[in-house]
Residue frames as a rotation matrix with the C-alpha (Angstrom) as fourth column:
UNK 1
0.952 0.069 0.300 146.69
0.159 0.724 -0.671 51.83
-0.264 0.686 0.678 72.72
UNK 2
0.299 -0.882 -0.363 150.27
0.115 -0.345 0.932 50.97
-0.947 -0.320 -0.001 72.03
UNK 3
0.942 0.317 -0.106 151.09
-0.101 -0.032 -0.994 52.11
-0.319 0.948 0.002 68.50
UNK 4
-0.006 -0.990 0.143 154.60
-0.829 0.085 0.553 50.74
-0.559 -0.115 -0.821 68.52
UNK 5
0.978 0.206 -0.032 154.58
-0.188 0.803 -0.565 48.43
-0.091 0.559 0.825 65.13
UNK 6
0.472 -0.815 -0.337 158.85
0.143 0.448 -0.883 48.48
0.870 0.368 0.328 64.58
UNK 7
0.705 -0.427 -0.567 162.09
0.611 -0.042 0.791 48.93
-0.361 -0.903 0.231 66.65
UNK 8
0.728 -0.674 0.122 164.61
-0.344 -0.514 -0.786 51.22
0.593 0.531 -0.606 65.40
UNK 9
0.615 -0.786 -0.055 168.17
0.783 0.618 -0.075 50.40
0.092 0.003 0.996 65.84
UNK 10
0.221 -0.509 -0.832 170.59
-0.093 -0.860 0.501 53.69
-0.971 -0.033 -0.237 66.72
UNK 11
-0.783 -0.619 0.061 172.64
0.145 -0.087 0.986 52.79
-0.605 0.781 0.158 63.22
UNK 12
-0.178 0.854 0.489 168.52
0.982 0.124 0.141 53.34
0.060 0.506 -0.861 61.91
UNK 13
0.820 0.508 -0.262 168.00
0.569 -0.768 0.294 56.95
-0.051 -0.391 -0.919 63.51
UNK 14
0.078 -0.867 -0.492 171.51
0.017 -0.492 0.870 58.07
-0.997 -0.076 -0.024 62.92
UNK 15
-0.860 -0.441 0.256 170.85
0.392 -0.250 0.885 57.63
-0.326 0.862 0.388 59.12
UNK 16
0.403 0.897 0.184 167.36
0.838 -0.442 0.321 59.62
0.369 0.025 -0.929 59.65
UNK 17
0.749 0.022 -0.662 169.38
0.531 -0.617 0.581 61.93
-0.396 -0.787 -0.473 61.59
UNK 18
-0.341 -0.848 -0.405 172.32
0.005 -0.433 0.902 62.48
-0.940 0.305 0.152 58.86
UNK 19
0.718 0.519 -0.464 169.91
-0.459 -0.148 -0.876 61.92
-0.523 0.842 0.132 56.12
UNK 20
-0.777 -0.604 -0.177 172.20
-0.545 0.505 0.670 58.90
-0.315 0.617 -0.721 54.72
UNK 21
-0.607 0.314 -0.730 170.86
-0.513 0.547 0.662 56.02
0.607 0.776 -0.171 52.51
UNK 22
-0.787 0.300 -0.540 168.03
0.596 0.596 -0.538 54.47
0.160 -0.745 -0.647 54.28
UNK 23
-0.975 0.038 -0.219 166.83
0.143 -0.645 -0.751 57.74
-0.169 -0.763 0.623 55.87
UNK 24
-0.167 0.984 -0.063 163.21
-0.946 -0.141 0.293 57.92
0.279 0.109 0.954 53.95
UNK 25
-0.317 0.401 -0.860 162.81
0.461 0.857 0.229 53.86
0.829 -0.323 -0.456 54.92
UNK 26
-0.863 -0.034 -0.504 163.42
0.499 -0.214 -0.840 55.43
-0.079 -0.976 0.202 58.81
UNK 27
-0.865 0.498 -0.057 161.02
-0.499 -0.867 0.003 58.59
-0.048 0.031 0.998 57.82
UNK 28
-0.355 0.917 -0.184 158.23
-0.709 -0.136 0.692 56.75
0.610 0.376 0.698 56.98
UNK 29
-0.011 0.198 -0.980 158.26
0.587 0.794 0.154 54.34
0.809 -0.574 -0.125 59.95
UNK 30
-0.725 -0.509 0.464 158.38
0.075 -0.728 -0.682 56.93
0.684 -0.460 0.566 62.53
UNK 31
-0.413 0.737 0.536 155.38
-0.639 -0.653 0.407 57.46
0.650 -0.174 0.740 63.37
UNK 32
0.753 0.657 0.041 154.94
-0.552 0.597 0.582 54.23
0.358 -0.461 0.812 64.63
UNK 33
0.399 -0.792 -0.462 158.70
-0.025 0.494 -0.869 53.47
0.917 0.358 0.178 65.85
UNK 34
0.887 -0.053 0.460 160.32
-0.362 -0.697 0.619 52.94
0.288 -0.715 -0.637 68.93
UNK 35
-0.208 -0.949 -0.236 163.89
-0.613 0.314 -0.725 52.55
0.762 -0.006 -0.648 70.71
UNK 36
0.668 0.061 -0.741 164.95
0.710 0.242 0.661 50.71
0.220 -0.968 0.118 73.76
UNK 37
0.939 -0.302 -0.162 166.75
-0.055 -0.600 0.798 52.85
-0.338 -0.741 -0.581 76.08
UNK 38
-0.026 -0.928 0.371 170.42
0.436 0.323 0.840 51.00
-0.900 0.184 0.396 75.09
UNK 39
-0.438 -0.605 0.665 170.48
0.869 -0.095 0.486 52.13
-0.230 0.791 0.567 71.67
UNK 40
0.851 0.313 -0.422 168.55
0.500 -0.728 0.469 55.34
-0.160 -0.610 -0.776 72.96
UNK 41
0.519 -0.843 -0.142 172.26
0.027 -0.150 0.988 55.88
-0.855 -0.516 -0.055 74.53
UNK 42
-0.037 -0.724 0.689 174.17
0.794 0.397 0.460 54.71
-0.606 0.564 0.561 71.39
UNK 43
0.587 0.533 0.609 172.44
0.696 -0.717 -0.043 57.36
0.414 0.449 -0.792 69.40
UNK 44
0.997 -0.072 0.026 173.13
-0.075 -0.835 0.545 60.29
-0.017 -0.546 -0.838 71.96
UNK 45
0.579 -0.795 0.182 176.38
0.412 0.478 0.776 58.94
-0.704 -0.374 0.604 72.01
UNK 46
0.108 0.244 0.964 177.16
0.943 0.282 -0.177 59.57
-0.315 0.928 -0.199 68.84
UNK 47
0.541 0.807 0.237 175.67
0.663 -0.582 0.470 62.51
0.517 -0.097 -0.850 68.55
UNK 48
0.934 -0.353 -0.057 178.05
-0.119 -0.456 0.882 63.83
-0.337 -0.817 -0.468 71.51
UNK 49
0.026 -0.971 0.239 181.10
0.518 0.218 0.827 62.57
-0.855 0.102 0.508 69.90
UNK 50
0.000 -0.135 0.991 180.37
0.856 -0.512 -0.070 64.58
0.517 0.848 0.115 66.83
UNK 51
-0.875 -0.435 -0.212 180.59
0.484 -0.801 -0.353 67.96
-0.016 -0.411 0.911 69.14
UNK 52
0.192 0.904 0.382 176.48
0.146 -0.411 0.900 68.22
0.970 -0.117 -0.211 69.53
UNK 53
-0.772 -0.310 0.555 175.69
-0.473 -0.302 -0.827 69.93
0.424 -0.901 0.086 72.78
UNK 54
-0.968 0.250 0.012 173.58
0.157 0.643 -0.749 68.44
-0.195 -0.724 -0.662 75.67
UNK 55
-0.078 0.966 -0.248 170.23
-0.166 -0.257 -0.952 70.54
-0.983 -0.033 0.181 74.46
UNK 56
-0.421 -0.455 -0.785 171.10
-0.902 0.124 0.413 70.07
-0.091 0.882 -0.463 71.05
UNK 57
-0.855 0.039 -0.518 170.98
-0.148 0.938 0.315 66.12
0.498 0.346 -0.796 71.44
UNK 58
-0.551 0.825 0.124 167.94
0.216 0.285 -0.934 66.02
-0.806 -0.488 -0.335 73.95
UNK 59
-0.286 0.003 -0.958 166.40
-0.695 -0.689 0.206 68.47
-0.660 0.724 0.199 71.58
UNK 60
-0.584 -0.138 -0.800 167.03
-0.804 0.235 0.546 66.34
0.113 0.962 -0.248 68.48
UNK 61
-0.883 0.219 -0.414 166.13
0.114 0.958 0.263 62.67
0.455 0.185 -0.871 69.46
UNK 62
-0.468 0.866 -0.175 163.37
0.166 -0.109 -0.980 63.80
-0.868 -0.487 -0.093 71.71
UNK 63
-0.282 0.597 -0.751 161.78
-0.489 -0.763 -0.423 65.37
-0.826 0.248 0.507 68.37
UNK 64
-0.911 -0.121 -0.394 162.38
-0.291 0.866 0.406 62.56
0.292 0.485 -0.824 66.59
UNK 65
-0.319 0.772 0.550 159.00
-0.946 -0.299 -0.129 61.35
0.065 -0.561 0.825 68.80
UNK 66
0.090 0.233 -0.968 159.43
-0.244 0.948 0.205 57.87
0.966 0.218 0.142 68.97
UNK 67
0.974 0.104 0.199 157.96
-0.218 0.655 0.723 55.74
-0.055 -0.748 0.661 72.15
UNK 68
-0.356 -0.934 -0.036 161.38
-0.639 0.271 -0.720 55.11
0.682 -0.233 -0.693 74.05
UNK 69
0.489 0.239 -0.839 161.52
-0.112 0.971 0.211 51.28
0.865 -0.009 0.501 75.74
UNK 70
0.452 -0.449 0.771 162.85
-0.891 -0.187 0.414 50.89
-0.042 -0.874 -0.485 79.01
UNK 71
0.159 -0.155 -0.975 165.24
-0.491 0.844 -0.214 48.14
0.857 0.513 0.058 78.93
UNK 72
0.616 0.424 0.664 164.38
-0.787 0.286 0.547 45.32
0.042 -0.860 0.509 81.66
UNK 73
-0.105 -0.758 0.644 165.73
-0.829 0.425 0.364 43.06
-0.550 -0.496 -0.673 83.42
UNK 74
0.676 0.449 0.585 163.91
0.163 0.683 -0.712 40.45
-0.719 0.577 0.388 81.30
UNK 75
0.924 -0.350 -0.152 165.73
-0.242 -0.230 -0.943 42.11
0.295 0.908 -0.297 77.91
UNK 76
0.046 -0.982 0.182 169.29
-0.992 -0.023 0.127 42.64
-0.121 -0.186 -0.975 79.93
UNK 77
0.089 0.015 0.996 168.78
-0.372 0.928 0.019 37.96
-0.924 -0.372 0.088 80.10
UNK 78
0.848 0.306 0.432 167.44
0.357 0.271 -0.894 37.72
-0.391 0.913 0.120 76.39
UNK 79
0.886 -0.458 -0.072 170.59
-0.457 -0.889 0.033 39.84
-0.079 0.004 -0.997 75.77
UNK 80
0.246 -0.961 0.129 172.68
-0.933 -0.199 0.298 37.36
-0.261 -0.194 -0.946 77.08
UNK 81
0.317 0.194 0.928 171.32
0.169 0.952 -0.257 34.30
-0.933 0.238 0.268 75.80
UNK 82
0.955 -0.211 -0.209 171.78
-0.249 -0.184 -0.951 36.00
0.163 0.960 -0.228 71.98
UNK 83
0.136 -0.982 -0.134 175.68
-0.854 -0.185 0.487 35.86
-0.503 0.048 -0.863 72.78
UNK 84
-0.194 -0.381 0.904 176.35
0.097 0.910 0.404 32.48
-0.976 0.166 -0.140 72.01
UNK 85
0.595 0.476 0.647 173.83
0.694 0.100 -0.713 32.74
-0.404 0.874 -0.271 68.57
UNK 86
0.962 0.219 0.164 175.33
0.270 -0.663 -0.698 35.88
-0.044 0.716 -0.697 67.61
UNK 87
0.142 -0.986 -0.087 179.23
-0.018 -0.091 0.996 35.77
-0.990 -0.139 -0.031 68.44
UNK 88
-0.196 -0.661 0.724 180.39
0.885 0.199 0.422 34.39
-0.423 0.723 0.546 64.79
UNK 89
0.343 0.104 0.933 178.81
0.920 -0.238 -0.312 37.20
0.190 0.966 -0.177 63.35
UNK 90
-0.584 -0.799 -0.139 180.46
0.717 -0.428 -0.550 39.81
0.380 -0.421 0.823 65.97
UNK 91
0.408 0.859 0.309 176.90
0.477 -0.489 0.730 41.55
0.778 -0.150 -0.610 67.76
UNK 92
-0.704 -0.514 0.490 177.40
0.001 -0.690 -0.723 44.05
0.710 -0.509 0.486 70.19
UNK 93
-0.665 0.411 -0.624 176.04
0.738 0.231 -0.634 44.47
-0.116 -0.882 -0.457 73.20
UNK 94
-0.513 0.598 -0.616 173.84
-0.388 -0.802 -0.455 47.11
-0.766 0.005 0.643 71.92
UNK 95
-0.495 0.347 -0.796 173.07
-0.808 0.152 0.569 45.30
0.319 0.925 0.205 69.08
UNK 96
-0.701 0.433 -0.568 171.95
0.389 0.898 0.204 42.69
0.598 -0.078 -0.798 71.14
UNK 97
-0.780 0.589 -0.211 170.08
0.232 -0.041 -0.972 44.66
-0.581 -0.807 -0.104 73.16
UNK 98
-0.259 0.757 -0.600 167.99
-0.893 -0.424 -0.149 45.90
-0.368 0.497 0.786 70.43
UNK 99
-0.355 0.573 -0.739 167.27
-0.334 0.661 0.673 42.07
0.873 0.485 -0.043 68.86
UNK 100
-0.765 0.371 -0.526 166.36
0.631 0.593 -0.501 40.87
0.126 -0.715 -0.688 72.81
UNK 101
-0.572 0.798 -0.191 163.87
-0.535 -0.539 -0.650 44.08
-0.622 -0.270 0.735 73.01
UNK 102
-0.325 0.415 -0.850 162.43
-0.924 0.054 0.380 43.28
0.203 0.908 0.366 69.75
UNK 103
-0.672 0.194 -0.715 162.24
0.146 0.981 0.129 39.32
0.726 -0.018 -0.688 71.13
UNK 104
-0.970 -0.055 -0.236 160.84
0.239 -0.058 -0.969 40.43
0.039 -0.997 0.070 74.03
UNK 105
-0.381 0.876 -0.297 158.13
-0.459 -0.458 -0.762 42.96
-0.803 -0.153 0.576 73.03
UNK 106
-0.169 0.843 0.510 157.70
0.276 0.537 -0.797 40.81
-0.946 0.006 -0.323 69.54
UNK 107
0.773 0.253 -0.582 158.33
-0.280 -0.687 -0.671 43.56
-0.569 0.682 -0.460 67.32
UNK 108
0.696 -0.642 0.323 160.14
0.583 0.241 -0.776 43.59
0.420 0.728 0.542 63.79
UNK 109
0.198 -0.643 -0.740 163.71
0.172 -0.720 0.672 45.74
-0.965 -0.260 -0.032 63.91
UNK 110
0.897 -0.405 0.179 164.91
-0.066 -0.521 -0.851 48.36
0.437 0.751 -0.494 61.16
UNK 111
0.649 -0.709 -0.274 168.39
0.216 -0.174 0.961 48.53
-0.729 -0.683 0.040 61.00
UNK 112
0.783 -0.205 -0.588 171.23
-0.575 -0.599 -0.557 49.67
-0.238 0.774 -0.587 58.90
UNK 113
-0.298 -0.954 0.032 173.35
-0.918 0.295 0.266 46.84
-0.263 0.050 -0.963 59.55
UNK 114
0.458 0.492 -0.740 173.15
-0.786 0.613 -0.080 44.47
0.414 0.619 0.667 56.98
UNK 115
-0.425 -0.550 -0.719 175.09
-0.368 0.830 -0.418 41.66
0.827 0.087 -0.556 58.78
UNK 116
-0.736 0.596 0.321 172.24
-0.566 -0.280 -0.776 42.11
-0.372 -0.752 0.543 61.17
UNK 117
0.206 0.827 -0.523 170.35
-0.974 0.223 -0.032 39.58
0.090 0.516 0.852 58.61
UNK 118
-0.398 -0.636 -0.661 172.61
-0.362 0.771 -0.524 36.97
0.843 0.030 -0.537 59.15
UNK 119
-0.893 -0.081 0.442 171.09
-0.443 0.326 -0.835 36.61
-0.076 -0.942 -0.327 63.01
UNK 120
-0.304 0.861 -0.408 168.78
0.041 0.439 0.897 33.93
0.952 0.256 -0.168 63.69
UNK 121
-0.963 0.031 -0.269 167.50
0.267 0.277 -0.923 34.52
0.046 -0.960 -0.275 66.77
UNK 122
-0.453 0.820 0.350 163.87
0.821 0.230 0.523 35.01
0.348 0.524 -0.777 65.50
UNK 123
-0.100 0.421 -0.902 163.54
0.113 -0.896 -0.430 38.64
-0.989 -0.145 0.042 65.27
UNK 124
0.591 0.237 0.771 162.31
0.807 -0.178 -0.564 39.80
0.003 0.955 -0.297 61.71
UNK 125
-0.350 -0.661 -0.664 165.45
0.456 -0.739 0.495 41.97
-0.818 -0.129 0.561 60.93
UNK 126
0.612 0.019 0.791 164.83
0.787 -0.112 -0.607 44.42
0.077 0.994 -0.083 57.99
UNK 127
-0.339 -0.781 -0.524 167.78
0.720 -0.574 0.390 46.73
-0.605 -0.245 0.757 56.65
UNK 128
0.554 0.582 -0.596 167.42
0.245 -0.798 -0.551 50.28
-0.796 0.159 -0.584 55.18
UNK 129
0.703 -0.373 -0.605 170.14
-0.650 -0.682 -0.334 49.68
-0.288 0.629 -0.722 52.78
């Protein structure tokens, strides 16, 4: 049984992970939360640019225990349809990849970016802050 009810958003787990505003929204979805792979990466990213080491970040986000998403070829398409919808407001390509998972598998998305409400591309966005 898959018990994956949200999506998290890296800018979602990076303020669970620095304990910024937001972070008890993140905490109490956990249990039932998961990434795609792309913002997986953004995270770790992150993470590495602040001068964590390689066990360190496995380590961390692994314990974090959320159901990680492989992102498919299906998502990488849904991905690029969002450009067009989401240009005016300036989405990344990570940021789209996380609203095409979320189209994809169905699921709401947490996120910390509020300009992440602005997108219509019929994902239920909700922000932590």
């Amino acid at each position: 049984m898959n018990k994956t009810k949200i999506l998290l958003d890296s800018s979602a787990i990076l303020a669970l992970l620095y304990q910024e505003p937001g972070a008890d929204r993140v905490e109490k979805e956990r249990s039932h939360a998961a990434v795609c792979t792309v913002n997986l990466a953004e995270a770790a990213t992150k993470l590495f640019e602040d001068g964590m080491q390689d066990d360190m970040v496995r380590n961390t986000l692994i314990g974090l225990n959320l159901t990680i998403i492989p992102f498919t070829d299906l998502m990488a398409y849904e991905a690029g349809r969002l450009r067009p919808l989401t240009r005016p407001i300036g989405l990344s390509l990570g940021d789209r990849a996380c609203l095409a998972t979320a189209r994809v598998l169905e699921l709401p998305v947490l996120t910390a970016d509020r300009i992440w409400l602005q997108a219509e591309v019929g994902v239920q966005v909700e922000c932590i802050r």
